[in-house]
N, C-alpha and C positions, 0 to 999 in steps of 0.2 A: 811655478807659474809660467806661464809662456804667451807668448804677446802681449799686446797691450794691457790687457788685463788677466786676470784668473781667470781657466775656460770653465763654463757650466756655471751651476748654482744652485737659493731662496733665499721667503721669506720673510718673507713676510709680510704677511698682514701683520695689522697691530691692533690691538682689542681695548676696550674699556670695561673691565668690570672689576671687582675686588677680589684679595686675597683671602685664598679657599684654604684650611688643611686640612688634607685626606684624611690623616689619621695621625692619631696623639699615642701613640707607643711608649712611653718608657722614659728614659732620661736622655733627651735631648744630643746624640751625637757622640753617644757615649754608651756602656756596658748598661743592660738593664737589669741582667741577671748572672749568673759566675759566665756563662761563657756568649750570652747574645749580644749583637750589635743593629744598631737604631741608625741605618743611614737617612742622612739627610739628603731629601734632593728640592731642588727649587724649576719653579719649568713657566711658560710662557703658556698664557692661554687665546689660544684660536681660535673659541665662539663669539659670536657676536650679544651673545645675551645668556643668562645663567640656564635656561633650557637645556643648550646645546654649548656649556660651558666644558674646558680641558679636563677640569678636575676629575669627572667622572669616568676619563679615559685613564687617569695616573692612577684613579684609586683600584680601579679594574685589574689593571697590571700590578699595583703593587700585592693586592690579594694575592691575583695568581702566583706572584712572585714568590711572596709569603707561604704561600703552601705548599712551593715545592723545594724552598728553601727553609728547612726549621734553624732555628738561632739567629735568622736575619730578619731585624723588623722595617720598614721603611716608612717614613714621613715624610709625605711631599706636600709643596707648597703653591698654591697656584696663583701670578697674579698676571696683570693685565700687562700688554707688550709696551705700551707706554713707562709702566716705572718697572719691568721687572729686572731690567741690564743695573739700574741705579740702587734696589734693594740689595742686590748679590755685590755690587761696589761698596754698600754700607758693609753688610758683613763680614768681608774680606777685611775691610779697615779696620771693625772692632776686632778682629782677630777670629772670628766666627763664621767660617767660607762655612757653606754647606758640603757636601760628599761631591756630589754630583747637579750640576747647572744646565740647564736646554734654556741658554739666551741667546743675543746675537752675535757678542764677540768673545774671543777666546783670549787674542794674540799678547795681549796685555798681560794675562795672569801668566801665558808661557812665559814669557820674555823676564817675568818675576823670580818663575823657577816653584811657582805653584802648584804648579799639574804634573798628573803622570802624565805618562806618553801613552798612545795609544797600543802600542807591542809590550807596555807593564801591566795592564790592563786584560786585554781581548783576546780570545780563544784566535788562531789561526784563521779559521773559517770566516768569522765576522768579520775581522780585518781585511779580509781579502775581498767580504763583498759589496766593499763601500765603490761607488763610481769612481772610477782612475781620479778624473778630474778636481774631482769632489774632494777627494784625499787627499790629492796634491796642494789642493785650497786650506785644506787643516795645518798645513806645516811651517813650524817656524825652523829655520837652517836644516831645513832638510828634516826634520823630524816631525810626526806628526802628533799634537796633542787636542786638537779640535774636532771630534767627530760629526759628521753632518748629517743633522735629524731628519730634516727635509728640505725641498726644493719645493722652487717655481718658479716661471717665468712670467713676463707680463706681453698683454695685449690694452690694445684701444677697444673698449665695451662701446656700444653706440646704442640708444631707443630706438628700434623700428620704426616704431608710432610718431615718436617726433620727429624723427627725419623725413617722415614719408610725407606726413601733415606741413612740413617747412619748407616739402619740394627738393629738400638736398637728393632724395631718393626717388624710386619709383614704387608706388602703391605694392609693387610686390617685394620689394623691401628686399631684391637681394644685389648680390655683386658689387657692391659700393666697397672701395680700397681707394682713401687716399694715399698717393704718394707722394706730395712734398704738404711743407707747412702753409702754405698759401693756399693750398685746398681745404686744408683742414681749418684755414682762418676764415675763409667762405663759408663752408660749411655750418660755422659757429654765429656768422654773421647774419643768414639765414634766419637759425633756431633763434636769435635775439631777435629779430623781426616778427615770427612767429609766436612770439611773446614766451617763449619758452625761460624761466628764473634763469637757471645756469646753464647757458649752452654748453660751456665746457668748463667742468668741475677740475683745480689744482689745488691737491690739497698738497700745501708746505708748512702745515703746522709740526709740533714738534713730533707727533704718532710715526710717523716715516716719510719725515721731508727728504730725508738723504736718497731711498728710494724713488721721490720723483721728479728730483731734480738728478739723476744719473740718468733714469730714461730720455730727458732732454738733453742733456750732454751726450749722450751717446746716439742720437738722434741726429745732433748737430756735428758731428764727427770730432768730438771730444772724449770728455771721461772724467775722471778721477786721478789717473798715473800716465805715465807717459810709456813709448816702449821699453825702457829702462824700468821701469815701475818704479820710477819717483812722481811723489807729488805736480801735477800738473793741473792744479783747481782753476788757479788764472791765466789756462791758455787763452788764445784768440776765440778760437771756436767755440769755448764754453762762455767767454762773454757771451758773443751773440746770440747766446741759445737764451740766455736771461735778457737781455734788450730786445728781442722777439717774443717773448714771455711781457713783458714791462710793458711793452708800445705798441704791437699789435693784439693780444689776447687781454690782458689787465688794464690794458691802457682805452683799450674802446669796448668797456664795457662785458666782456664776452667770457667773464669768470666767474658771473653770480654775484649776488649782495655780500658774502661774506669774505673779507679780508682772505687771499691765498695762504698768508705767513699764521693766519687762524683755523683754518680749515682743516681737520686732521682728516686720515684717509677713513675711516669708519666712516665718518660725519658724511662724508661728499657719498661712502655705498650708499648708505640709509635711501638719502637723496634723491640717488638711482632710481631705488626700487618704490620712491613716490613719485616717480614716473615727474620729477623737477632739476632734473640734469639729464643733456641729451647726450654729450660724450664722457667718457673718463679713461683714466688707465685704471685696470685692473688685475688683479690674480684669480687664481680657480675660483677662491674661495665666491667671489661676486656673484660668479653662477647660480648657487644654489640660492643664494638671500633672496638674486630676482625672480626664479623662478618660482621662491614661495609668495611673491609677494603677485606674480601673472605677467613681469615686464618680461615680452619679447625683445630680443637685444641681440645685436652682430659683434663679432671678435674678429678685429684685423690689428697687425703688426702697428705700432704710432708709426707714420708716414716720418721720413727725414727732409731737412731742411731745404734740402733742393731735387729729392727725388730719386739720392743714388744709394745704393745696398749701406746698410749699416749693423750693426749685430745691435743684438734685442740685450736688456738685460734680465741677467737673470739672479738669485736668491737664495743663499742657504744659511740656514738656523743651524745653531751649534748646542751639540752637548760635549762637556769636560768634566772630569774630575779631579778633586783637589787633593791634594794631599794632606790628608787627617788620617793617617795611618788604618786605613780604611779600605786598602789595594786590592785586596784579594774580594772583599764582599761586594765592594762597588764594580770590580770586570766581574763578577756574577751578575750583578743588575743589568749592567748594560750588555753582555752578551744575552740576556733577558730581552731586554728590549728590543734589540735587533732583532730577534728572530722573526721569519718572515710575516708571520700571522698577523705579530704585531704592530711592524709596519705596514701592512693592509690594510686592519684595523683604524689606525688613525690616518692615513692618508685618505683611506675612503671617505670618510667622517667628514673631512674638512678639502674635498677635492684639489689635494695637495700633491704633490709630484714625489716618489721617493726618491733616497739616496743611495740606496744599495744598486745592485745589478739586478740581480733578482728579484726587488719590484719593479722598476726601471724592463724590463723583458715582460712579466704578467701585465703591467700596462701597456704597453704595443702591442702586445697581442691581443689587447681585449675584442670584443666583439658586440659588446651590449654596456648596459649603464651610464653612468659618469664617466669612467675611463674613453669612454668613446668620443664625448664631448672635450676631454683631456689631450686629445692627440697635437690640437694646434699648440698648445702649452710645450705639449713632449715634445714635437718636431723643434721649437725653438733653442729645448735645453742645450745638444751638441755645442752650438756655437755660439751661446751666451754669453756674456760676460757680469764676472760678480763682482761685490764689493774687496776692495783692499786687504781683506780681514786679515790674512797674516802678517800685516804690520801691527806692530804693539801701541803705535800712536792712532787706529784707527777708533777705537772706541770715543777717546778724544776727540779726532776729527769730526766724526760721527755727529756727536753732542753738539759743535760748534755748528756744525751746518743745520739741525735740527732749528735752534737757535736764531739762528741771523739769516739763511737764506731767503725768507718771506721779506728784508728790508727790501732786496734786488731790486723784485720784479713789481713792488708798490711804484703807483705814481709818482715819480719823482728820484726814486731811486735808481743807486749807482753800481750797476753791477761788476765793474771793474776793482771798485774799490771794496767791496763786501767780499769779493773773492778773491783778492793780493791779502787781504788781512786773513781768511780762514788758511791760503796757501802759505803764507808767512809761517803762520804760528804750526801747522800740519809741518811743517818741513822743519822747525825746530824739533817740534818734539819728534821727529823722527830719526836726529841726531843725538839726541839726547839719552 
């Protein structure tokens, strides 16, 4: 890791739908017949509704996988990013990890002594084509066990229509970039006058509160860790950035009828794309929901608190495997996975950012499609900054902030004191 935080990233969105399984092969995680093996994999689903649900990308690849692998059968499981880190947490504790997991954190099960490493695993070639940065984010003491599925970064989404209709904009709806948060409180101030529901959608519900409270933190020239990369939840900076959340955006009005600390980030797209939220943060994925729904919408960096450069954050999703004696079939699966196709494949799917190089290069270079609309995304990845995740107490932290950050920024609340108690308890378990 280098600087303040982890460079580069994803991440994700986080989905609501239920647990799908691809396929029922044989006896569970175990031999099916004298010499085949039945890996287990568990993975996070990216669609926003069963149409365009993950499952049918796992079951895809597990086929393929399946027919150029005889003896190896695989069963994946697909559930929504809301419980899918806390199902693989149950499993683990009944003694029941599955093979291989695509959640959000890793660091915890290394630090167990659960995982292989990624060089017990993965052919030469794959290893080498995951993003420096990326890889470097996988590792705990230096070793890496966390492979990173995908990336993304975030931008501020805006309505055309109701900016232009509120007058924050001009009829031809382009060039608008704010750069501090007084603008962007204007701006909100406006769309409530305009009778617009939620001028600016904050969702801190538990779906990926940790995510949007870092882009404010990192907005406010704070973070997560400090240059040491210890715990620094209750700097100065990152107060303010919740007392600026609390008293000018929640506190007058300017965050919609629904509670922040209830608001999960689906809930606020949906919103978007009924044309009843003028601003949000979002990821790739936003793109596609509003253009099937007709919202025209702009994408600019979230503005910082007084206007000067800050790095954007950015997002990666993890796959690991556990140790179920199982080494040799499951680095077949995942040098499976990796391969380019199939990273294509589902990044297109879910206009997501990859992790390798060699997507990471086909994306730049595109010239047409999604990927084209991708570039503001891509430009930010370089110099993003990610979640904590090689520490084994972030899954934890994670949770906590999921949890209690929506007290903050409610009326009345104390953002000093919400966050000495998450950084308290985060700085134990990180000794511990």
């Amino acid at each position: 890791m280098k600087g303040r935080y982890q460079s580069l990233a994803v991440s994700g969105a986080a989905l609501c739908l239920t647990a799908v399984t691809l396929t029922g092969c044989g006896a569970v995680g175990g031999l099916t017949g004298d010499n085949e093996v039945t890996l287990r994999v568990v993975a996070a689903d990216y669609g926003d509704n069963p149409q365009n649900s993950s499952a049918a990308y796992w079951k895809n690849l597990a086929d393929g996988f399946e027919k150029d692998h005889p003896g190896i059968k695989v069963e994946v499981n697909v559930y929504s990013w809301s419980e899918v880190d806390a199902k693989v947490a149950e499993m683990v504790k009944a003694g029941k990890a599955p093979d291989i997991a695509q959640i959000g954190a890793y660091a915890d099960y290394a630090a167990a002594g659960k995982l292989y490493s990624t060089s017990e695993l993965l052919s030469v070639k794959t290893e080498a084509d995951f993003l420096a940065p990326l890889a470097d984010a996988g590792k705990v003491k230096q070793t890496q066990y966390g492979m990173p599925f995908v990336s993304s970064t975030r931008l501020l989404f805006y309505n055309e229509k109701l900016l232009a209709d509120a007058g924050v904009i001009g009829k031809d709806a382009k060039g608008w970039q704010p750069k501090s948060w007084a603008e962007l409180e204007a701006a909100a101030k406006k769309l409530k006058g305009a009778g617009v529901p939620t001028p600016f959608a904050l969702p801190l519900g538990r779906e990926e509160a940790q995510a949007e409270t870092m882009m404010w933190m990192l907005a406010g020239g704070g973070g997560y860790t400090d240059n040491e990369e210890g715990y620094a939840i209750d700097s100065a900076d990152n107060i303010k950035s919740l007392e600026f959340l609390r008293d000018k955006m929640v506190g007058q009005g300017l965050t919609g009828p629904v509670e922040p600390g209830k608001l999960d980030r689906q809930a606020a797209f949906e919103a978007f794309t009924k044309g009843e939220v003028g601003m949000l943060n979002g990821h790739p994925t936003l793109m596609k929901q509003a253009e099937a729904k007709g919202v025209k919408y702009g994408m600019v960096p979230l503005p910082t608190s007084d206007g000067s450069p800050q790095s954007a954050m950015g997002v990666a999703d993890w796959v690991m495997a556990f140790k179920n004696g199982h080494r040799a079939e499951s680095g077949k699966f995942l040098d499976y996975l990796y391969q380019p196709k199939n990273v294509t494949t589902f990044t297109e799917k879910y206009d997501l950012l990859p992790a390798t190089t060699s997507g990471y290069l086909a994306k730049q270079g595109a010239t047409s499609g999604s990927a084209v609309q991708l570039k503001p995304f891509l430009a930010a990845l370089p110099s993003s900054r990610l979640y904590p995740a090689g520490k084994k107490s972030w899954a934890g932290v994670s949770e906590d902030i999921k949890q209690n950050i929506g007290k903050a920024v409610q009326p009345g609340g104390q953002p000093a004191k919400v966050l000495e108690d998450i950084a308290t308890a985060a700085r134990t378990a990180d000794k511990s």
